[in-house]
C-alpha positions in Angstrom: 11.1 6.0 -39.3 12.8 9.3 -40.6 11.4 12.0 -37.9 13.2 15.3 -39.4 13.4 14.0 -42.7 9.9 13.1 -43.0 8.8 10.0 -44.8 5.7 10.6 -46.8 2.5 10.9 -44.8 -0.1 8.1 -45.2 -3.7 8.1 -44.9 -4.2 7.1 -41.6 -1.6 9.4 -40.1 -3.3 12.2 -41.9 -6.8 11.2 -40.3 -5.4 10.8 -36.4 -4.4 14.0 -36.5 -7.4 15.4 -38.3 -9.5 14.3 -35.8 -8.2 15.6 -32.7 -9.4 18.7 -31.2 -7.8 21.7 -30.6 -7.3 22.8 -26.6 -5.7 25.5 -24.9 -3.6 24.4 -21.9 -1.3 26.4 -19.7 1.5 23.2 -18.8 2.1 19.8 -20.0 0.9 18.4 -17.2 -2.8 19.9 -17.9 -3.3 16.6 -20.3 -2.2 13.4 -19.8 -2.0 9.9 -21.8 -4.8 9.3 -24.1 -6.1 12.5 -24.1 -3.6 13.1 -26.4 -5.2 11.0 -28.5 -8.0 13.3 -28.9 -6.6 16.9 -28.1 -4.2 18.6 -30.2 -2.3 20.7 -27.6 1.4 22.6 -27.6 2.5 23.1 -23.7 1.7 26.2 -22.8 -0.5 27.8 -25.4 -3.2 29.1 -24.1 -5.3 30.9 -26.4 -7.2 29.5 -29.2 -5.6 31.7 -31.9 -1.9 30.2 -30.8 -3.2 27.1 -31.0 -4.7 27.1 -34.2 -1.8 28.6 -36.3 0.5 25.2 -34.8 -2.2 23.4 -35.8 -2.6 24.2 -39.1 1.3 24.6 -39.5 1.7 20.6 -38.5 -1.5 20.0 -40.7 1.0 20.5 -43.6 3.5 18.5 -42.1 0.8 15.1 -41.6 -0.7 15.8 -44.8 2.3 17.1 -47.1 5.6 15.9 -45.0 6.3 19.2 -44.8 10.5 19.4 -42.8 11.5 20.7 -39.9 13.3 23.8 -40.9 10.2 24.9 -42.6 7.9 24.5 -39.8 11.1 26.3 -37.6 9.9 28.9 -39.8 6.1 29.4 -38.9 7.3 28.6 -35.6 9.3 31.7 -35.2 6.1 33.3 -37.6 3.7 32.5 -34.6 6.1 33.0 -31.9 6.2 36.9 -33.2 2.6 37.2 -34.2 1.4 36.4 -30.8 3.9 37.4 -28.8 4.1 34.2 -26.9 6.3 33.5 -24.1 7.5 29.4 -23.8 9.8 27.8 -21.7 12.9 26.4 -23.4 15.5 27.6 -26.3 13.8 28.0 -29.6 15.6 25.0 -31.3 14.9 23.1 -28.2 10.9 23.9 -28.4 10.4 23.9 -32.1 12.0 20.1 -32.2 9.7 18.9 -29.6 6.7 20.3 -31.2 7.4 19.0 -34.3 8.9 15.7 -33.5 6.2 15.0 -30.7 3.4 15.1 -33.3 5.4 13.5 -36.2 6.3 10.4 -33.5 2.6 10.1 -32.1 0.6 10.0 -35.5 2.8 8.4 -37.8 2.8 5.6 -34.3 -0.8 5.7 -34.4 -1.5 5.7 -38.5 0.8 2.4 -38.2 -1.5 1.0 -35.4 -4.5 1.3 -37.4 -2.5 -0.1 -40.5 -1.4 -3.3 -38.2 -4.2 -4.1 -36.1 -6.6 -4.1 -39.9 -8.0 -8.0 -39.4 -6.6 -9.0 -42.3 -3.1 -7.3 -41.5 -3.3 -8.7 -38.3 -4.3 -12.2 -39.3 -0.8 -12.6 -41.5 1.1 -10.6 -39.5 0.1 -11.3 -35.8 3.2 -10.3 -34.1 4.9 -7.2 -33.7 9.0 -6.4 -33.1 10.1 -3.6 -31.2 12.7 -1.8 -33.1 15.3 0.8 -31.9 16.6 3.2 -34.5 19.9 2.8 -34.8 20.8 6.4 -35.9 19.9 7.8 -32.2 23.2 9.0 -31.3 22.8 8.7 -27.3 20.2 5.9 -26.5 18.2 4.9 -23.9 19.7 2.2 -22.3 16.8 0.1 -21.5 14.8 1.1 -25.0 18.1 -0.7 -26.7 17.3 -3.1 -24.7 13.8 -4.2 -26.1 15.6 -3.4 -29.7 14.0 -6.9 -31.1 11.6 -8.3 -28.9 8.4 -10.2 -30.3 5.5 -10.0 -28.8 1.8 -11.1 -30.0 0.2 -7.5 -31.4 -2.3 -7.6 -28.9 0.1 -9.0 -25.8 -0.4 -6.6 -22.7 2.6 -5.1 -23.0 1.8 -2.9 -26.0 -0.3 -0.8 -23.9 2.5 0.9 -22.0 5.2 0.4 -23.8 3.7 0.9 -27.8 6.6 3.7 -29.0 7.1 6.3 -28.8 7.8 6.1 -25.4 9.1 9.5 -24.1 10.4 13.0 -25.7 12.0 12.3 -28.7 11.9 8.7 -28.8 12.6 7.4 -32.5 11.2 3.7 -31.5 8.9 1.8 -33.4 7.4 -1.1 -34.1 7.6 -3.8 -37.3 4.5 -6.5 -37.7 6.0 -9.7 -39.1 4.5 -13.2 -40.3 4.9 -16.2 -39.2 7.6 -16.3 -41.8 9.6 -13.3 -40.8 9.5 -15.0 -37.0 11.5 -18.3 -38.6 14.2 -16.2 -40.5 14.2 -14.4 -37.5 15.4 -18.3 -35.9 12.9 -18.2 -33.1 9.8 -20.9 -32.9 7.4 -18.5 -31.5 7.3 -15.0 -29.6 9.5 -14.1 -26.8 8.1 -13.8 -23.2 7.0 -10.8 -22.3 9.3 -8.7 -19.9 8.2 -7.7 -16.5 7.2 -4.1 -16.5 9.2 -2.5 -13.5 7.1 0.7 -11.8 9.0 3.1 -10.8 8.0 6.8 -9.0 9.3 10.1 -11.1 9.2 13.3 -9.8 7.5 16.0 -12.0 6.8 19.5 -11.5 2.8 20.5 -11.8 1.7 24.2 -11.8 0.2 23.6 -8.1 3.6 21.8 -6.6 5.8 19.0 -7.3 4.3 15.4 -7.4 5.1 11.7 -7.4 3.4 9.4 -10.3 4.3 5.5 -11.3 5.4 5.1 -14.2 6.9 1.8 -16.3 11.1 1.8 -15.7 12.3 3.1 -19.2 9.6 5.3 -20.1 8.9 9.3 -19.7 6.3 10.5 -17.6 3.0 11.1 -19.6 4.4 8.2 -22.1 3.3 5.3 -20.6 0.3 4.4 -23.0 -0.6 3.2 -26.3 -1.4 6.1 -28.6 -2.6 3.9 -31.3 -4.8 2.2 -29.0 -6.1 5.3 -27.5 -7.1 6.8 -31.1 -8.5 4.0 -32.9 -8.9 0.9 -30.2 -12.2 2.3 -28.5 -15.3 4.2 -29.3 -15.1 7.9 -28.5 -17.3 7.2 -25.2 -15.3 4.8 -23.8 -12.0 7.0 -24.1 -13.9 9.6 -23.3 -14.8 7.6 -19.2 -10.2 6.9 -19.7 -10.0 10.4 -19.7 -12.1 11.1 -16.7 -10.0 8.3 -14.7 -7.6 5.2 -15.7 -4.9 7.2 -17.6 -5.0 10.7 -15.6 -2.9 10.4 -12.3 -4.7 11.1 -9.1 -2.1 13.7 -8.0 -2.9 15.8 -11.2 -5.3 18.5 -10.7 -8.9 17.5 -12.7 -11.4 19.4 -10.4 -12.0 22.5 -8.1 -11.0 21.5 -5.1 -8.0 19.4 -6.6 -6.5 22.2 -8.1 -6.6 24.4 -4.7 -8.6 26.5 -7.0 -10.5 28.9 -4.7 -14.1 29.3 -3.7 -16.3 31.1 -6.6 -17.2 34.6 -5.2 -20.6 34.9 -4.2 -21.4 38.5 -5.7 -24.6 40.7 -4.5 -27.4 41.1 -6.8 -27.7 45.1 -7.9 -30.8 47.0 -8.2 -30.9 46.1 -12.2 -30.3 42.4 -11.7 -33.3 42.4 -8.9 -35.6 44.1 -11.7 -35.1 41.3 -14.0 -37.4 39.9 -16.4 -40.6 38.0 -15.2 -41.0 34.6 -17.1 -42.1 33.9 -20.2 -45.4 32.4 -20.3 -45.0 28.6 -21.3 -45.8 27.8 -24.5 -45.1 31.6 -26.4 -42.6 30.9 -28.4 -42.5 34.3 -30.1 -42.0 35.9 -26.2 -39.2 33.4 -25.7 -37.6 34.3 -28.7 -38.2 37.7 -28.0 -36.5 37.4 -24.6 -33.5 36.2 -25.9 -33.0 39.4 -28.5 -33.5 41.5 -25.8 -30.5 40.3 -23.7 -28.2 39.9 -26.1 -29.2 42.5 -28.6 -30.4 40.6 -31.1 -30.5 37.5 -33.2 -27.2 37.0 -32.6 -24.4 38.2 -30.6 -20.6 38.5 -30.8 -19.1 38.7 -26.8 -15.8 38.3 -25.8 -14.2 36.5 -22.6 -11.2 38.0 -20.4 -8.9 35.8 -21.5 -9.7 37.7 -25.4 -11.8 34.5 -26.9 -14.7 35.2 -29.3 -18.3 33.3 -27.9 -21.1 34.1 -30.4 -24.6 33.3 -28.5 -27.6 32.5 -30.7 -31.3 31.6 -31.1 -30.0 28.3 -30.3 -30.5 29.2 -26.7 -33.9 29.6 -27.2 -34.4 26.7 -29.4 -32.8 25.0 -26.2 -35.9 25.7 -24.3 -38.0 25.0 -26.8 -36.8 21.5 -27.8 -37.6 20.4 -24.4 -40.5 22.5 -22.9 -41.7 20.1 -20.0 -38.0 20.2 -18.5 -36.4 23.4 -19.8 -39.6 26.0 -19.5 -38.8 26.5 -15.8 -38.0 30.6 -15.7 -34.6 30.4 -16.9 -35.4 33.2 -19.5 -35.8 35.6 -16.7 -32.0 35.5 -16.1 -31.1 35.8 -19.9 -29.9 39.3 -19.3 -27.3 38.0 -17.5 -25.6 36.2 -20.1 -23.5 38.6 -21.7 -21.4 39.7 -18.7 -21.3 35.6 -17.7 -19.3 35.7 -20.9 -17.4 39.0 -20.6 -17.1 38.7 -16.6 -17.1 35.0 -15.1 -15.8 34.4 -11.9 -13.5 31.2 -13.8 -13.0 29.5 -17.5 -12.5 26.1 -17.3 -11.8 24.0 -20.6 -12.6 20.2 -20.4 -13.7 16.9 -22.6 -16.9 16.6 -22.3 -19.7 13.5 -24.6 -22.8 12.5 -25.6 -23.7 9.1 -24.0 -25.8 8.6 -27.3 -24.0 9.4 -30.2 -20.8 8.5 -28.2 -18.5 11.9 -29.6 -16.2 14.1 -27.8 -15.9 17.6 -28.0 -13.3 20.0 -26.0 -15.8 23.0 -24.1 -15.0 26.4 -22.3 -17.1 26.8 -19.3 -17.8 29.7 -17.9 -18.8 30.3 -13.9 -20.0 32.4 -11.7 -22.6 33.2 -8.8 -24.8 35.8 -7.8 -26.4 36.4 -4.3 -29.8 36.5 -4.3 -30.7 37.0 -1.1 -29.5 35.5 2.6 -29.2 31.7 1.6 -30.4 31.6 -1.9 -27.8 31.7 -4.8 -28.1 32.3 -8.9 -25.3 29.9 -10.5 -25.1 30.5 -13.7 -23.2 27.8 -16.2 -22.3 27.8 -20.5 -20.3 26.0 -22.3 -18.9 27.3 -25.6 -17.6 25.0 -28.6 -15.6 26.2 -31.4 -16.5 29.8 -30.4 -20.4 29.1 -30.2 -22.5 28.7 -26.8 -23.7 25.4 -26.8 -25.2 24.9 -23.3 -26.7 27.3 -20.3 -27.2 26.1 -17.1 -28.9 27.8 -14.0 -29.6 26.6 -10.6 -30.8 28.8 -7.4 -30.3 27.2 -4.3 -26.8 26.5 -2.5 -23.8 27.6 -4.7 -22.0 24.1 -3.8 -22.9 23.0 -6.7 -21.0 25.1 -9.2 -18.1 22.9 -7.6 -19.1 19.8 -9.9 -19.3 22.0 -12.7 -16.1 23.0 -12.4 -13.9 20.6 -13.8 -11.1 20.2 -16.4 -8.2 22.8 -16.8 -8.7 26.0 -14.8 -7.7 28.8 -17.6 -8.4 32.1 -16.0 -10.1 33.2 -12.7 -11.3 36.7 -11.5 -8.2 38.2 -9.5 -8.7 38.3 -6.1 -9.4 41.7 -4.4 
């Protein structure tokens, strides 16, 4: 496997990585596992834009093997457009970009190649190899240089390569042919995987995870398996638990992150709006121009991402009268500023238990006093840009805490 002198891409390289969304995260640790599987993310880009441009600079590299030094050069291109600040030297960075995403989905192209039933069926076991040209080695990945093991034996699924930051490991499927010139009668037992605790700096304090003796932090999975070995929905319940390390920060009051400001309704906001009456669709519609200005709107968060708010709001309502025609429209005019001036963004996976697919959404929350006990909490999610979901609640504002979930990207400063 040639990493910086890429071998041509294949088909099923080229689809992993078209299929993973893009997501903005602040530190490596935001993500862990198989969530890579389904999020394309660079350490520390934040914004959308940033994220983007790497994307569609390793696009060329999946789809066209385009080399390193040319992608050092839209590094450097991307670096200056955006002005963004990274940890590391620039050689350092731009070769664990680049080889990171070469390793994991040319790895997971060749799962999908070697798990095909009928690749699997003539070629049921798989050989670990170590490539030889690696000029200072991990001791204990030379080690498993040559071990068979049945393609679906355990082990794979923490120790499928790569199996930490610029690991050139991978793995050759061979017949029951290939195991007798090889001299051996069958597979080799599997070794005993060996936990051990590393030590890894998180943006809320050092922690301690477990992790398989030989292998990086945040390595210990199977990215093939991950991408194509379960249905959306059911990596999208991994994500929420088995591969994410408890000590990592996933919700509010995980991350320290603190309480949402309870601000006090103004004059205006107590003159909002009465409700629409149900069943006028024209006043719903109607509603909705108002507030936003209308058909369609163009806002823009603090963090300097684009959110355009449609009819689809409406349509929202209207789709679903007998649950969603509850007075919600009378707090429409609060939307734009819950866009331009949320108490938090989060960004997080989030499905759809029927059709079973994953997207990556920006939420936006905040809460508004409405009187001695009673609270407005006022919810959205935005998708590629657009405002897919609204949520309200009046009552306590406790519950803006399970709301709040994912990767904490911005909150109001304090003060």
């Amino acid at each position: 496997m040639a990493v910086f002198g890429v071998s041509l891409p294949f088909r099923e390289q080229i689809a992993y990585f078209a299929q993973k969304l893009n997501l903005p995260t602040g530190h490596w640790t935001d993500i862990f596992h198989g969530e890579h599987a389904r999020a394309f993310v660079v350490a520390g880009a934040n914004r959308d834009a940033i994220v983007e441009d790497f994307r569609a600079s390793l696009t060329k590299v999946t789809d066209e093997g385009m080399a390193y030094d040319q992608f050092l050069k839209d590094f450097d291109r991307i670096v200056e457009t955006h002005g963004w600040s990274y940890r590391g030297g620039r050689n350092w960075r731009s070769r664990v970009i680049y080889q990171t995403n070469v390793a994991t989905s040319w790895a997971a192209g060749r799962y999908k190649q070697m798990t095909d039933p009928a690749v699997r069926s003539y070629m049921p076991y798989w050989r670990y190899r170590h490539c030889d040209t690696v000029v200072h080695p991990r001791l204990q990945h030379l080690a498993w240089n040559g071990l068979v093991l049945p393609w679906d034996d355990g082990w794979w699924q923490t120790h499928y390569p790569p199996n930490g930051w610029g690991c050139h490991c991978w793995v050759e499927p061979l017949s029951r042919r290939d195991l007798a010139r090889l001299g051996k009668t069958g597979p080799d037992p599997a070794p005993a995987i060996n936990w051990t605790e590393r030590r890894i700096n998180t943006p809320t304090g050092p922690v301690t995870m477990k992790v398989p003796e030989g292998i990086d932090p945040g390595w210990g999975y199977n990215v093939g398996e991950a991408a194509w070995g379960r249905s959306e929905q059911a990596l999208l319940m991994e994500q929420a638990a088995a591969w994410r390390p408890t000590e990592v920060p996933r919700r509010a009051a995980e991350a320290n992150a603190p309480p949402l400001p309870d601000l006090p309704v103004d004059a205006p906001r107590a003159a909002l709006a009465h409700p629409v009456p149900r069943g006028d669709v024209t006043a719903l519609r109607a509603a909705l121009r108002r507030a936003i200005g209308g058909d369609a709107a163009d806002f823009t968060d603090p963090r300097g991402e684009p959110v355009r708010i449609t009819q689809a709001v409406a349509d929202h309502v209207i789709e679903a009268p007998d649950k969603r025609w509850d007075g919600r429209e009378a707090f429409w005019p609060l939307i734009p500023e819950l866009v331009t001036d949320p108490a938090e963004v989060w960004v997080d996976f989030a499905g759809n238990a029927a059709s079973g697919r994953v997207a990556v959404r920006r939420r936006y929350v905040k809460v508004i006093k409405l009187g001695k006990v009673r609270s407005l909490g006022l919810v959205a999610d935005a998708v590629d840009g657009y405002w897919v979901a609204l949520t309200l609640f009046r009552g306590k504002p406790d519950y803006a805490d399970t709301l709040r979930t994912g990767v904490r990207l911005w909150g109001r400063p304090e003060g």
